[in-house]
Every structure is written in C-alpha cells, then in structure tokens.
N, C-alpha and C positions, 0 to 999 in steps of 0.2 A: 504493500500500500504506500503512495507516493504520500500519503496524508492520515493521522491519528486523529480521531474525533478527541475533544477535549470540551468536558461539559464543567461550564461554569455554573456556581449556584445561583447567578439573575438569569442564567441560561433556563434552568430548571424551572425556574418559576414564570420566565415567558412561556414555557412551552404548555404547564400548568393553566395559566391566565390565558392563554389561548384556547384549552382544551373547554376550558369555562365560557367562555367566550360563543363558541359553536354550539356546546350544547345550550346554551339560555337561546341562540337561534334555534335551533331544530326545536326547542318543548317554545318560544313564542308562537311559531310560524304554526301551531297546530291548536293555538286557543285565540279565539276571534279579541276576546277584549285587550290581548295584546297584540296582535298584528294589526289593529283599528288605529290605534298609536303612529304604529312606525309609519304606518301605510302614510298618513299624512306628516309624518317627518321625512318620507321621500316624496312626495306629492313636490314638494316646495323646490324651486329653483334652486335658492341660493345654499337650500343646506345640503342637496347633491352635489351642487358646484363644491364645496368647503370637504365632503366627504371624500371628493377623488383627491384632493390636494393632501388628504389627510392619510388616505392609503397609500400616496407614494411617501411619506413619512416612513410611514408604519412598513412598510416593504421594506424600504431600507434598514429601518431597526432590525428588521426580523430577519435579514441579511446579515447583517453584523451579528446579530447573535448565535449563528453557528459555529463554534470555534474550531478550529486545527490546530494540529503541530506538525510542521513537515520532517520528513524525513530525510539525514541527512546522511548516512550513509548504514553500511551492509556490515555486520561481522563475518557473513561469507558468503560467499556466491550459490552455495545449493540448500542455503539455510532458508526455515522459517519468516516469513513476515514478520510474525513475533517478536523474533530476536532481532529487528532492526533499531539502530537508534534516529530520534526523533529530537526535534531540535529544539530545547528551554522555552525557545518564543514562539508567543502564542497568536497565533492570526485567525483571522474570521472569513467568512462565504466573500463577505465586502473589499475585502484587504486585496483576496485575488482580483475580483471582478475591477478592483480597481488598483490594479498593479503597476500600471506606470507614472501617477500619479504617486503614490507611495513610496518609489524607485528614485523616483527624478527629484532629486534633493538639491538645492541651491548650498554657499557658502550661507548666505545671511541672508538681509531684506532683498527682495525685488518686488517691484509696483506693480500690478495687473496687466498682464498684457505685454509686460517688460523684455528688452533681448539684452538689457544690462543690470547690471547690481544695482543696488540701489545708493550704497556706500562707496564712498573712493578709496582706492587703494595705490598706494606706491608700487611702482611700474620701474623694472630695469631694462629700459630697450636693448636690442641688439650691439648699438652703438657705445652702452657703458650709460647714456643719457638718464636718469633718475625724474620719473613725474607723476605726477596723482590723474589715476583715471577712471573711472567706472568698470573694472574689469566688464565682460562676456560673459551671459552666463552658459553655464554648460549644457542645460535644454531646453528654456525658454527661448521661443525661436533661433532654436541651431540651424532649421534645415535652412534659413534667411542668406544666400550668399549677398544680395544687397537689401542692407536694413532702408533703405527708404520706403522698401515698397512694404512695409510691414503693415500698414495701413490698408492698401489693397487686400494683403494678403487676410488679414484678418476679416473683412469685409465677404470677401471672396467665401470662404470657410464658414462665416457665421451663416449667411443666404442657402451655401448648400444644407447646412447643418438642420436650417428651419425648413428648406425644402423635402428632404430627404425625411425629418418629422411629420411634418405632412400631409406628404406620401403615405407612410409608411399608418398612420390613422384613420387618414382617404379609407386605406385598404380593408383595413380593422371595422372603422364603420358602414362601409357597407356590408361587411358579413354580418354585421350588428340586425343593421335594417332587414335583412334579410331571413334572420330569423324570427325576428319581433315579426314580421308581416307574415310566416307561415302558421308561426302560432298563433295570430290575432284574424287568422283568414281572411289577410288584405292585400292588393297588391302592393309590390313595391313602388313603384310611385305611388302611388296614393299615399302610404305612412309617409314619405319623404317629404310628399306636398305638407302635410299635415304635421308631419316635425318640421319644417320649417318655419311654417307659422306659428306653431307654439301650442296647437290644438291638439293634445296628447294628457293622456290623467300623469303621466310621470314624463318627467321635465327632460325630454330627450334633448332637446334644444339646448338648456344649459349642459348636458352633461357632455355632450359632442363638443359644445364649443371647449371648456372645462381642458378637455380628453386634449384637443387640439393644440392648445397652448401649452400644455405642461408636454405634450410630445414633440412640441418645436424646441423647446428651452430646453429641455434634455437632450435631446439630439445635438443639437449647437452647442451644448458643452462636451459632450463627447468628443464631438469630431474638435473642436478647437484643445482642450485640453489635452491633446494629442500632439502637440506642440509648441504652446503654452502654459504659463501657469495663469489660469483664468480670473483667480481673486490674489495675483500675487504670490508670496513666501513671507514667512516669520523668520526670528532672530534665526533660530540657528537651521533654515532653508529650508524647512518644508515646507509643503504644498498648503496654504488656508482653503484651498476647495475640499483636500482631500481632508484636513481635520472639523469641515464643518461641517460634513457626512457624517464622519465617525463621531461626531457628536449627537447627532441625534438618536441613537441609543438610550445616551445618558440622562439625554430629556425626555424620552419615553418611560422610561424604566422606573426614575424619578414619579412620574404622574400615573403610574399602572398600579408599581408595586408598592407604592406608599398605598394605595388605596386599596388592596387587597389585604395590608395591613390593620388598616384603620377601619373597614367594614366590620366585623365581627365583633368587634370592642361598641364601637357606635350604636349597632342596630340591637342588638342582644340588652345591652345595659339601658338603652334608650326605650325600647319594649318594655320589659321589666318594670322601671322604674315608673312608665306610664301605667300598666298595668296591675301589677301586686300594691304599689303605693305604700303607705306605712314605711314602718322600718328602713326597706330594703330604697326606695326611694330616700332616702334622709340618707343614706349611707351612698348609693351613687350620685346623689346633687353636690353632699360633700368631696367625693373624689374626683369629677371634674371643676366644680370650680376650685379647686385649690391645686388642680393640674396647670387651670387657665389662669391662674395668679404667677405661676413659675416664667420666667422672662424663655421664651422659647431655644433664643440664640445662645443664651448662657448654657443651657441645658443641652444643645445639641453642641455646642464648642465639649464642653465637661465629656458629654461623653465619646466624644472622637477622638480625644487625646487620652480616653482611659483607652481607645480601641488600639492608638499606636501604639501605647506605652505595652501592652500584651504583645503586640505585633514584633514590639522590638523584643520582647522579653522571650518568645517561641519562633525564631524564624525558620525553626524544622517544617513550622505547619503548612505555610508557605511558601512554596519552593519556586514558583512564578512571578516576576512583577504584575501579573492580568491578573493572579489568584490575589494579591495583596489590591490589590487597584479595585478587584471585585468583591470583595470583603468590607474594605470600608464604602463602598455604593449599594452594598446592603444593608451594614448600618444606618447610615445615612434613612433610607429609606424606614428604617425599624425607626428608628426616632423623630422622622418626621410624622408616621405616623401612627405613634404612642402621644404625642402631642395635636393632634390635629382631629382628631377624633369629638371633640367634647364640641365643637356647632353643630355636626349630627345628631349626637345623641341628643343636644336639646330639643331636635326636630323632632326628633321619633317621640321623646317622652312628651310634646306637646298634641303632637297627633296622636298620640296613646288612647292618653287622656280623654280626649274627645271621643273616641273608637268606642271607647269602655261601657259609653252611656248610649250609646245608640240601640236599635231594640232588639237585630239579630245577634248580639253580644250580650243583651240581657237574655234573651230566652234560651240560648244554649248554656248559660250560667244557669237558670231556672231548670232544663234539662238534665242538669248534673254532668256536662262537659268537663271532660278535666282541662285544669290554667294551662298546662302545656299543649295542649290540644287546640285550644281558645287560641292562644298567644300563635301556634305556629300553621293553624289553617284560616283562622279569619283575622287574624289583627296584622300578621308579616304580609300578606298579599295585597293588605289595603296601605299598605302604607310604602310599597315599592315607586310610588310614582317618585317620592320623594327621596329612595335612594338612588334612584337613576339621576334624578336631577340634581342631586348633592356631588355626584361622582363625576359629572360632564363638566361642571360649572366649576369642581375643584381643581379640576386637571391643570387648566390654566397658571391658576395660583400657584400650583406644587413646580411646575416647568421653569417658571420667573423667581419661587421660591431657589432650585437650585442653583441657579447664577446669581442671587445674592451673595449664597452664602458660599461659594465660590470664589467670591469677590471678598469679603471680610475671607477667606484663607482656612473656612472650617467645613466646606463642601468637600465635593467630592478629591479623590489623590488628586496632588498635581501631575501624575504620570499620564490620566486618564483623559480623552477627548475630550472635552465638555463646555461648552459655550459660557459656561463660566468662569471657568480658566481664562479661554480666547479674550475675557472682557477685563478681567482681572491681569493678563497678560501686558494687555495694553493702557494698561494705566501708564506705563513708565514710555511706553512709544509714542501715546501721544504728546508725551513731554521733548518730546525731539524736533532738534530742528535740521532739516522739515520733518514735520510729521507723518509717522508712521499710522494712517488712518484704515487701512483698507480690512487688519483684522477685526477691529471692533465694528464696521461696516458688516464685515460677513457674518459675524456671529447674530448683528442683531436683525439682518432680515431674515437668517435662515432662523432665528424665535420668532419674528413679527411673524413671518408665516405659520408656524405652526401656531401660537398661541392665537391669533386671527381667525383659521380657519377651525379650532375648537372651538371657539368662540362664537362663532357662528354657526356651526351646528349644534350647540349647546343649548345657543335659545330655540332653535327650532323642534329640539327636545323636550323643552321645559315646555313648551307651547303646547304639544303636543298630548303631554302627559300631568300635567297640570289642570286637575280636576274643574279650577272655578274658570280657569281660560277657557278650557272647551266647551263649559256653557254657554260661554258669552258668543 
C-alpha cells in the first residue's frame, strides 16, 4: 500500500456526526410533519443558493478529514505490506488533491499573482557587483520567459478557467434537467422554459445559477494556481490559498463538534429541569448560572494550558504533531462546549415549562405514563424545533468564536491551519512597511463566506421550523 489510513479522533467523530447526520435524513424524509419543514427551507431561493456554497465547504472539510501516512520505503522486496515503513507525517484526501500547491513553497512573502519576492534581497552578480533586488520566485510564474506579458497571461488562464467551468456545468445541468423532466413527465424544454423563468416549486433557477459561479471560480483557480500563487505566500513561503482550504476543517469541526458536545448536557438538563421542577430544577438553575458567571476565556485559556502542560509531561502518547494538533482541537471543542450549553438549556426548560401544562401532557400524566416516557415521546419531539434552530444559529458564533480565541493565543495549536492563526499571524505583517495584507484578506473572506452562507440558511430554518412564524 502506497498509503496507511491514519484515523484521527475529530476524524472519528466526523464520521460519527455524519452517520447522525443521514440517519435524522432517512427517519425525517418518512414522517410528513418533518419533511413539511425542510420542504419549504428548500422551497426558498436564497437558502438553496447559501446550501451549495455551504457543501463545497463541507466537501472540503470532509476531504481533509481522511488522513494518510505514506509510505516510504520496503524492508524487503518479497515482504509483507505490513512490514513496510510509513512516514511520521500525517497528510489528508486534500493535501494530495492539492499537491502542488503544498509543494510549491516560496522563501518568504510574495503578493498574489507575484513572479517576485516580495522582500529585497542582496544580489552578487556575475561581475563581483553587490545590489538589492527582489529575487524570482521559484514557481510563481516560472513558466513566464517575458514577465511583461504576465498580465495577459493571467487574463488569458482566468477566461479559460471560467470557460472550461462553464462548460463543464453546461454539461452537468442538462443531465440535471433531464432527469427532473422524466421524473416530472415533462419535456425538456418545457422544464427549461419554466426554470428559466422561475416557475418551479424548488428554486432550480437559483441553484443553476448558485452551481455556475462557484464552478467558474473553482475552475479559475485551478487552472491559474497551477502556476501561481493565487492569494500570494506567508513568512516563511507557503501557499495562503492552500492554508485557507486547510482551514476550513478547523472551522467546521469547531461549529459541528462543539455542538455535539453541548447537545446532551442542554437538552436533557433543560427537559428535566422544565419538567420534574422542584429540587432537581433548583439544582440545575444553580449549575448553569454559576457556569455563566465563570469568564469563558479565563476558563478555556486554564484549561488548554493544563492540556499542554500533560502534553509536555507524556509525549509517548503523542507520537504525531497532527495527533498533538488534534488533541488540543478537541479540547478546545470539549470546552467550548461545556460552556456554551446553558442558552439552551434555558430554552428547553422554558418551553418545558409551558409543554407540562398543556392537556395531552396532563392526561397521559392522568393515564399513569411514566416521566421518562412523558419527557422522551411527547415533551423531546415538541421541542426539537428549537434544537434545530439553536444548533444553525450557533454554528456561526462557534466558527468566529474560534479565531478569536486564536487570536488572544488560547485557540487552536499554532501548528494547525486555522483562520485564526492566519489573522493572528498577521497582526505583526500588517505592521510592515508595506504591508503584508493579503493573509488577513484571505482568511476573512474565506469566514465571511462560510459564516454568511450559514447565516443565511439559518434563518431560512428558523423560518421554517418556528412554530409562531409559520402561523403567521
């Protein structure tokens, strides 16, 4: 095997959170008063549009999340696989797919689109001459024999880039249309006329178009990135296109698995507290508010530095820098949320509350239902609207949560991709003169995109599943 699977523990739990994922689709898609929901959160233009921008996200994360170890050489030639050794470092599905990007490493800074360094360097020409020049870089436009035409050239590469996406969607959506018309028993033109204009119950029109942009813009960076460095290099020469891919991981992983954490603490103590009341209520009102008294930042610095200090103290356990990297971005996640949890739970125990008195809850209490019974067939179903729209509407926060605290130095490793780093990085570059602007550039459209486009499927969620909205 040219390659060793190497499964990380946020690996396991993507595959986990996926698994969950599919199955809450297969058991929605077969009970009407859930599929009523979605139907009209895909009904809506803009939250299909914001959904596909959302799953080439999530493609990528989930790309990234496969890991290797290659393999780097044989102890003998008629031997076992087994016995081959495989190499320390750890790469991902992504790392290859995007190999020369990762490969193609500068000295230091270079500006987007650049075919020289960004910094001057002392030059000893042929002659013995001593002078400062902007070295060359070594694959930002190499194949360029005359840089003037760099301008063309770039031009030339981007048009095909967005052609050849296009195209290549062109081709996609009509086999689109073409099945949507056999299964809707229409012709194709007709659906086309009628996706054109917009007369369709699901918003084919936004998603084509949606489909076509983000397949030009892709395309254009491939093919261009194939010979430049598209958003530049960092200090010490890597590629910021390629590290602000492999950040989005970090921002997923961040807004998934915190909330996976934070679900069962919220919903469970939030139930309860609404429902048994007494005691048990007076005991969890006291343990979140005096959770939410605790300064968040102090408590997640406190415990990331108990996480090193272990970390340094057993470095047997550890024998990866991706295992040590993915260790503390599990922490992280445990403690964001072990903290973040108590706005839920005030949710749940206020719609408890209310639940409790209503009359199909008095008369199966009347019936002699048991509380566990009560609590987990009619109290948890009635109050899911609210954990869907706590968990969409959080994501956001937890994404921007982790380049904060990135940024104060108590986030995620500094070994590790993450848009917090990249912003935290260039606090000291934009202090240069000239400034070093294009990392903090990249990091904050590739969040404005994602936290945008949750954002906007969020409320189309909320909308959706929001009991007094859909009255109205």
């Amino acid at each position: 095997m040219s390659y060793l699977p190497h499964i990380l523990i946020t690996d396991a739990l993507i595959y986990f959170l996926l698994v969950l994922v599919v199955g809450f689709a297969v058991y929605a898609s077969r009970h009407e008063h859930l599929r009523a929901p979605w139907r009209q959160v895909f009904n809506r233009p803009l939250a299909v549009a914001a959904l596909m921008v959302l799953s080439v996200y999530i493609s990528i994360g989930l790309a990234d999340s496969v890991h290797l170890r290659e393999r780097i050489s044989d102890t003998g030639a008629d031997r076992a696989d087994m016995e081959a050794q495989y190499s320390h470092q750890v790469i991902s599905l992504l790392d290859i797919f995007l190999g020369s990007l990762r490969q193609h490493s500068e000295k230091t800074y270079s500006m987007p689109f650049a075919t020289h360094a960004f910094s001057m360097e002392t030059v000893i020409g042929q002659d013995g001459s001593v002078r400062r020049e902007h070295p060359r870089l070594l694959y930002g436009g190499a194949h360029l024999k005359d840089i003037s035409k760099r301008g063309q050239d770039i031009a030339v590469k981007t048009v095909t880039g967005i052609l050849v996406g296009l195209i290549a969607w062109l081709l996609f959506a009509v086999l689109i249309i073409k099945v949507v018309a056999v299964r809707t028993h229409m012709a194709a033109g007709a659906l086309w006329l009628r996706i054109k204009r917009g007369d369709t119950r699901f918003p084919w029109r936004s998603a084509l178009s949606t489909g076509a942009v983000i397949s030009a813009i892709v395309s254009a960076l491939i093919v261009l990135s194939g010979n430049y460095h598209v958003l530049g290099t960092d200090q010490v020469g890597n590629d910021v296109l390629y590290k602000s891919l492999k950040s989005i991981r970090t921002g997923l992983l961040i807004g998934t698995l915190t909330t996976l954490v934070m679900l069962p603490f919220a919903v469970s103590l939030g139930i309860m507290a609404g429902y048994l009341r007494g005691w048990v209520d007076d005991v969890i009102q006291y343990t979140y508010t005096t959770l939410s008294s605790i300064p968040g930042v102090l408590l997640i610095a406190a415990a990331i530095l108990s996480l090193q200090v272990y970390m340094t103290a057993n470095p047997e356990q550890f024998t990866t820098v991706a295992e040590r990297s993915d260790m503390r971005l599990l922490f992280l996640c445990i403690i964001l949320g072990g903290t973040s949890w108590t706005g839920l739970c005030r949710l749940m125990r206020g719609e408890t509350l209310k639940l409790r008195e209503v009359d199909y809850i008095q008369a199966a209490v009347a019936l002699g239902v048991p509380t566990r019974k009560i609590m987990l067939r009619h109290i948890f179903p009635n109050v899911m609207h609210i954990v869907l729209i706590s968990v969409v509407l959080d994501f956001s926060g937890l994404v921007l949560a982790e380049a904060v605290l990135s940024y104060v130095g108590v986030g995620v490793d500094p070994a590790m991709d993450s848009w917090g780093n990249m912003i935290n990085g260039a606090r000291l570059e934009m202090a240069r003169e000239p400034m070093v602007w294009w990392s903090l550039s990249a990091a904050f459209v590739f969040m404005f995109g994602l936290v945008l486009s949750a954002n906007l499927f969020s409320d189309a969620v909320r909308d959706a599943f929001d009991p007094r909205l859909r009255k109205r």
